[in-house]
N, C-alpha and C positions, 0 to 999 in steps of 0.2 A: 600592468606588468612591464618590465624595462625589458626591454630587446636586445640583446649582443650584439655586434655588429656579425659575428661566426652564424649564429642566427638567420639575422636576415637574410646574409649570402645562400646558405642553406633555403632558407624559405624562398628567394627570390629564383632559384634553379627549377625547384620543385616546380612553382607554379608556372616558371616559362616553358617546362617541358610539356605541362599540362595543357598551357597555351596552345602549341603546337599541334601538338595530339589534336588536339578541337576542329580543326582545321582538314577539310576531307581532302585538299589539296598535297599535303604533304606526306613524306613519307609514303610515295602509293605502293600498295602491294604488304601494305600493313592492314589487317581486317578490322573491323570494331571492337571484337573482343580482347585483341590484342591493345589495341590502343587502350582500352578501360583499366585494361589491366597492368600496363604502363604506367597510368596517371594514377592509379591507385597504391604502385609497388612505389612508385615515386613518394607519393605523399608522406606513405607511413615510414620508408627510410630515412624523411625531411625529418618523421616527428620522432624518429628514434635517435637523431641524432642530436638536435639543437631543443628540445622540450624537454621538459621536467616529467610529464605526462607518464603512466605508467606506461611500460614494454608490453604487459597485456591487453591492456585497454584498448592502444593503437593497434594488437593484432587482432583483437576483435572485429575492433570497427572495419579494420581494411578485408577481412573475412565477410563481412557480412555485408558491406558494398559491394563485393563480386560477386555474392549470392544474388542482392537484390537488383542488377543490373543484369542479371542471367548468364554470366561468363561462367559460373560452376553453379551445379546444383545445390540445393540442401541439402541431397542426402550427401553429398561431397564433402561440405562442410562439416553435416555434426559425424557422419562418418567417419573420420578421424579422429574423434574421439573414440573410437570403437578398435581403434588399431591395435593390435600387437604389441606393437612397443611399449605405446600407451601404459598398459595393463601391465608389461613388463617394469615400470615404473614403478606404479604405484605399489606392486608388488615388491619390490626391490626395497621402498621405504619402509612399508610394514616389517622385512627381515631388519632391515636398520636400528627400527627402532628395539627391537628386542634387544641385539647388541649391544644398544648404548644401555637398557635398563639393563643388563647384567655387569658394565662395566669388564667385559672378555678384552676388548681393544685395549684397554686403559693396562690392563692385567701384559696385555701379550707384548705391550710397547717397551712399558718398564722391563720387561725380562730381557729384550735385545739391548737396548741402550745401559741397562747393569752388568752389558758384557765388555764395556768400553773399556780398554787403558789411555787411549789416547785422544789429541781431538780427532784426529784424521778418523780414526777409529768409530769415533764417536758420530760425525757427522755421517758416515756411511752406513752405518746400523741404523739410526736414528731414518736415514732415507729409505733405508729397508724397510722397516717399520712401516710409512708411510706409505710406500706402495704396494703393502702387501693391504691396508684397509679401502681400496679402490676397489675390492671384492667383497668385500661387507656392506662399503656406506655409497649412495650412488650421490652422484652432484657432487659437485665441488666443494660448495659450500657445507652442506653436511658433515662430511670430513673433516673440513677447517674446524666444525665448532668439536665435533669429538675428541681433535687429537688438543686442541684447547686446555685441558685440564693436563693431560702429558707435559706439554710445553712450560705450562707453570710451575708444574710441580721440579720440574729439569733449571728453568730460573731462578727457581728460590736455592736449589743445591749449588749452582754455580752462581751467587749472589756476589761473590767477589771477585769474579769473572766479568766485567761486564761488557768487554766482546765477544764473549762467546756468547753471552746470553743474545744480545743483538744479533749474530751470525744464525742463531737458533731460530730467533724471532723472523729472520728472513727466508732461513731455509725449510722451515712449514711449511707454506705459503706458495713457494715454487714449487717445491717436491709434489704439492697436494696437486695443485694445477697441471704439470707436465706431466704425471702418472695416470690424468684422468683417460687417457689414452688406451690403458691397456683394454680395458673391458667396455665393453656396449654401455652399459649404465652407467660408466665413469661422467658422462655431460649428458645431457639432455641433448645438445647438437651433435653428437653422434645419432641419438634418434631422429633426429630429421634427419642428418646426410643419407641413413638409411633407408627411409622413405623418399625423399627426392630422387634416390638411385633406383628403387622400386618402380616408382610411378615411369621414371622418364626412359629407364632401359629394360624393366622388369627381372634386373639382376637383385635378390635379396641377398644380404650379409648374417649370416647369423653369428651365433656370442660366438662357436668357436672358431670362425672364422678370422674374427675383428681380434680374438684371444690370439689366433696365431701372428698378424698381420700387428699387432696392435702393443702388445708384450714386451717383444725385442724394442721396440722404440722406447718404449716407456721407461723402462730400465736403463739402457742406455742416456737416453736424453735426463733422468733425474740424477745417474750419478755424475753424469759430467755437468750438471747443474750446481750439484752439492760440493766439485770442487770451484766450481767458479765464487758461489756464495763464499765460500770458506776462504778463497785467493782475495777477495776484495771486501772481506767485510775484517778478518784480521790478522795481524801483522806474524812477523816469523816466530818472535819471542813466545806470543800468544798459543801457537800452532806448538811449541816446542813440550810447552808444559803438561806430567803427565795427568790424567784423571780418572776419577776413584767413586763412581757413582754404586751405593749397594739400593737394594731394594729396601733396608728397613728408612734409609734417608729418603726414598721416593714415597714409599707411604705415612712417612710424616709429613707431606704436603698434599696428599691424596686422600680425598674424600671416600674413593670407592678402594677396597680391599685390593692391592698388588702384590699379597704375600700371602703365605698358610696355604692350605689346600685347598681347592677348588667346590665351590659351592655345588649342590644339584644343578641349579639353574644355569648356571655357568656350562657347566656340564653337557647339558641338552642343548644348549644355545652351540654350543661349539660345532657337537656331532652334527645339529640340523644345515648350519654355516656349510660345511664340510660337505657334505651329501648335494647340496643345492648344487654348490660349484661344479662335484663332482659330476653331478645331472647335467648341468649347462655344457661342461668342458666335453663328454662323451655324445654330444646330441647324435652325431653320424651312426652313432651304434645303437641306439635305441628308438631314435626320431621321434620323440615326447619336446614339441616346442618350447624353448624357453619359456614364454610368459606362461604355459602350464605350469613347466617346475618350478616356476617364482610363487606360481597361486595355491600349489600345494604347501610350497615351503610356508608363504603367510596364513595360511590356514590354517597352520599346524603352530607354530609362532603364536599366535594367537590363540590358540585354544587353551579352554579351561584345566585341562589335565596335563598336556605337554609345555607348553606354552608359558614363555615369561612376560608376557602383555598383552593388556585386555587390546580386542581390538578397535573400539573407541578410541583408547589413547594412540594406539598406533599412524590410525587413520588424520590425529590433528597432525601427525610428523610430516602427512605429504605434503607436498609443495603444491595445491591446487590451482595454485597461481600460474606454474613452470606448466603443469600440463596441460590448459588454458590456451597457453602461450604456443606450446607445439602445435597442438592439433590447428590451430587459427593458422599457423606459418605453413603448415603441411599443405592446407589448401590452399595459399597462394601459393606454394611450391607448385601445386597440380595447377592452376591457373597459368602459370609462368610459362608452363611446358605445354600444355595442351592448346593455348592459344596460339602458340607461336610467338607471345612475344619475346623469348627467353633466346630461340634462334636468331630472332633480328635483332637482338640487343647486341650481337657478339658476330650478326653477320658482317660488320664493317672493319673490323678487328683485322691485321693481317696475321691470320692464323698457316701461314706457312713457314712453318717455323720447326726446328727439328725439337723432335719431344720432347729432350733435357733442358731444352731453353724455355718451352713450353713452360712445363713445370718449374723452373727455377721463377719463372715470372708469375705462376700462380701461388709458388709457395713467398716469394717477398709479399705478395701483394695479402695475403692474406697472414703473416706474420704481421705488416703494420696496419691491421684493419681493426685493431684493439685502439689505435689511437683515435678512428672516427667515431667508430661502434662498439660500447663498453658491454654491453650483452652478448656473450659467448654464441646464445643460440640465434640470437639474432642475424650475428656476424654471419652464420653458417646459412640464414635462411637468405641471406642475401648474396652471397657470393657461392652455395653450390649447386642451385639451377644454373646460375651465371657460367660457372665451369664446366659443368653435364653438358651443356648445349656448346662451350667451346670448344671444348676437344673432342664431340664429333666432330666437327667440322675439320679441328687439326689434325683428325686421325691419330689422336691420344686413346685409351685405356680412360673411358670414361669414371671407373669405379678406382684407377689409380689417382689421377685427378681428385676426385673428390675426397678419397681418405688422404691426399696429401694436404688437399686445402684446410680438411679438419683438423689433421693433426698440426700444425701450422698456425692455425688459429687458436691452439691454447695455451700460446705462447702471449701475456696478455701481463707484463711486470711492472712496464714503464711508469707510470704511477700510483700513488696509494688507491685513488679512484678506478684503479683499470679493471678489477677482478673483484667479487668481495671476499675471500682468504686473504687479499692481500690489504682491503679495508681492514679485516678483521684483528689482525694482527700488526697493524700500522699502529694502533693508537690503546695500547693495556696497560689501566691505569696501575701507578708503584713496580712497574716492571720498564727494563730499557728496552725499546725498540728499536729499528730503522727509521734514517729519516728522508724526505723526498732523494736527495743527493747520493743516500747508499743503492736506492732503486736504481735514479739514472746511470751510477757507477754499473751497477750489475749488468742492464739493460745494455750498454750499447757493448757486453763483452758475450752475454747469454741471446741477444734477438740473431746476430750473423751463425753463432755457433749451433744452436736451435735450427735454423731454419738451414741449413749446409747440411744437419744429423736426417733430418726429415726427404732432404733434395737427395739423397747419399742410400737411405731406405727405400724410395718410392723407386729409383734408376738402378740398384742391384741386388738388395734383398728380396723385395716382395715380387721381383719376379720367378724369383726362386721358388715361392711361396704360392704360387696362381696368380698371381694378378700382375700379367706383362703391360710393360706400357705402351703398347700399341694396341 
């Protein structure tokens, strides 16, 4: 296998850090466990970043090296697979998959974007749309492939259009990502930031806390997204022109019904949809944990009499890979913090600093950490121990820190390879896409504007909200 030179560098850090660590002379006032836990947090960030290597594989193994070196227990390790969230997941895909077997999203998309006259009109409905199924489909990628069939059917009506189609093709993609924000199940790195915030402060986030905290950004940050997409992908002539989309021309390129009246199935999918939210969004009034009302909702989803999918098929919909992947990250989250190594990685840092600078430097830093670490959850398991433990120190709002670093981090456009929606949609055979050059365009006008929206929420909204940043 040929070596990169980006590689090697990377390899060659890793294992000098490892070096070091070896060495009981250095670093004193660092313990063993910490240091194990250094060489081990080291390696697998080497092998996330310059390996081809699966993201799970490497969190496996680096999970099960700190087991078997004694720094975390077993029950620590598959413990997290027992979490809350967890199960809040897997639960979350099983409603998903119902959704997509009734084709309800495909139904509810076409009805807002057949209210269009214009583009302007157009791209904002169309971003409504999208962030209104970050309460339906969890993951990112999810999403991407649902609204998939929308997006085609919307290219083939504007086929003689072919900047907007492009503009369309890029504004999926972003919309999907920078909405993942609003809701806890939007990323799977929302579930770790909320267990690394668990573990290290024993502050939990629930859905409707992250729904209030989380909402206002998401909305905000997708429509000024969708005009930036719209600014740089086409010209004024293009913008000018009116458009006439009806639903009988959407479902000439729709495989699933977007017209006539609504099936049973459709029916019950919707009200179950509905209820779940309404469960999650009232918890403070009822106090029924979310990952209940997720497993009641899949339970009923899935059943033979209510239910539009068996739960076999539902269950190949999860991502067993993603949550694989958490639980392995969760415990070197709890390694990070309980060893102490996560405090001396950041004790050298000059953390006197006034908050907003604070944060302006966690929210850059983790804005461009799409460019090292293409793994959304990844990014989060590596840089929000990192933050938890520095702004104790700076006397930061540990949990503002952290939901700013997350949100911040799914900002992820810069290349076709940086997200997969944004794989997904780079490259749809007989349709015009985006090319590397319309990303860059976007990118260096969407990563400052993004990351200013996030630095701007975390210093006067969300303290409005409960979460000061001191």
């Amino acid at each position: 296998m040929t070596v990169n030179p980006r590689q090697a560098v990377t390899l060659c850090a890793a294992l000098s850090l490892c070096a070091l660590l070896v060495v009981p002379g250095n670093f004193p006032g660092l313990s063993g466990d910490a240091r194990l836990t250094l060489a081990v947090f080291a390696l697998a960030t080497c092998a996330w970043i310059s390996t081809p290597i699966d993201d799970t594989y490497i969190a496996l193994g680096a999970g099960l090296a700190l087991t078997a070196t004694g720094v975390i227990s077993s029950d620590t390790l598959f413990g997290t697979l027992g979490d809350a969230t967890v199960w809040l997941l897997i639960c979350a895909f099983v409603l998903a998959a119902a959704v997509a077997r009734t084709g309800l999203a495909g139904r509810a998309a076409a009805f807002l974007v057949s209210g269009a006259r214009g583009v302007r009109q157009l791209t904002h409905l169309t971003t409504a749309a999208l962030v209104v199924t970050a309460f339906a489909v969890p993951a990112t990628s999810g999403r991407a492939a649902l609204a998939l069939p929308v997006f085609l059917a919307l290219a083939k009506v504007l086929a003689e259009r072919r900047r907007l189609v492009v503009m369309l093709a890029l504004l999926f993609p972003t919309v999907i990502l920078l909405s993942a924000v609003a809701t806890l199940i939007g990323a799977g790195a929302h579930l770790i930031t909320v267990s690394v915030l668990w573990e290290a402060t024993g502050e939990r986030i629930g859905f409707t806390q992250w729904l209030l905290l989380g909402l206002p950004l998401a909305l905000a940050s997708s429509h000024l997204a969708a005009e930036a997409v719209l600014l740089t992908t086409t010209r004024r002539a293009d913008r000018k022109g009116p458009v006439h989309i009806t639903l009988d021309q959407l479902q000439e390129h729709s495989e699933q019904p977007v017209t006539g009246p609504w099936e049973p199935a459709e029916t019950r999918c919707a009200l179950l949809l509905a209820t779940v939210v309404a469960l999650w969004c009232s918890e403070p009034l009822h106090q029924v944990p979310p990952a209940v009302v997720a497993l009641i909702g899949a339970v009923v989803a899935a059943s033979p009499a209510l239910g539009t999918v068996g739960l076999k098929d539902a269950l190949k919909t999860v991502p067993w890979a993603l949550l694989l992947f958490m639980a392995a990250t969760m415990a070197m989250g709890v390694a990070l913090a309980d060893s102490g190594a996560a405090k001396w990685l950041v004790g050298g840092l000059p953390l006197d600093l006034p908050p907003w600078l604070f944060l302006t430097a966690v929210v850059t830093v983790s804005t461009a950490a799409h460019l090292v670490l293409q793994s959304r959850s990844a990014r989060s398991s590596v840089l929000v121990p990192l933050v938890v433990a520095a702004a104790a120190g700076a006397g930061v709002n540990p949990v503002a820190a952290a939901l700013a670093s997350t949100a911040a981090a799914g900002f992820c456009h810069t290349l076709p390879a940086s997200a997969k929606p944004v794989t997904l949609y780079a490259d749809i055979p007989g349709t015009p896409t985006y090319t590397p050059r319309d990303l860059l365009r976007l990118s260096a006008v969407l990563a400052p504007l993004t990351a200013a929206l996030v630095l701007l929420f975390a210093v006067t909204l969300w303290p409005l909200l409960g979460v000061p940043v001191r």
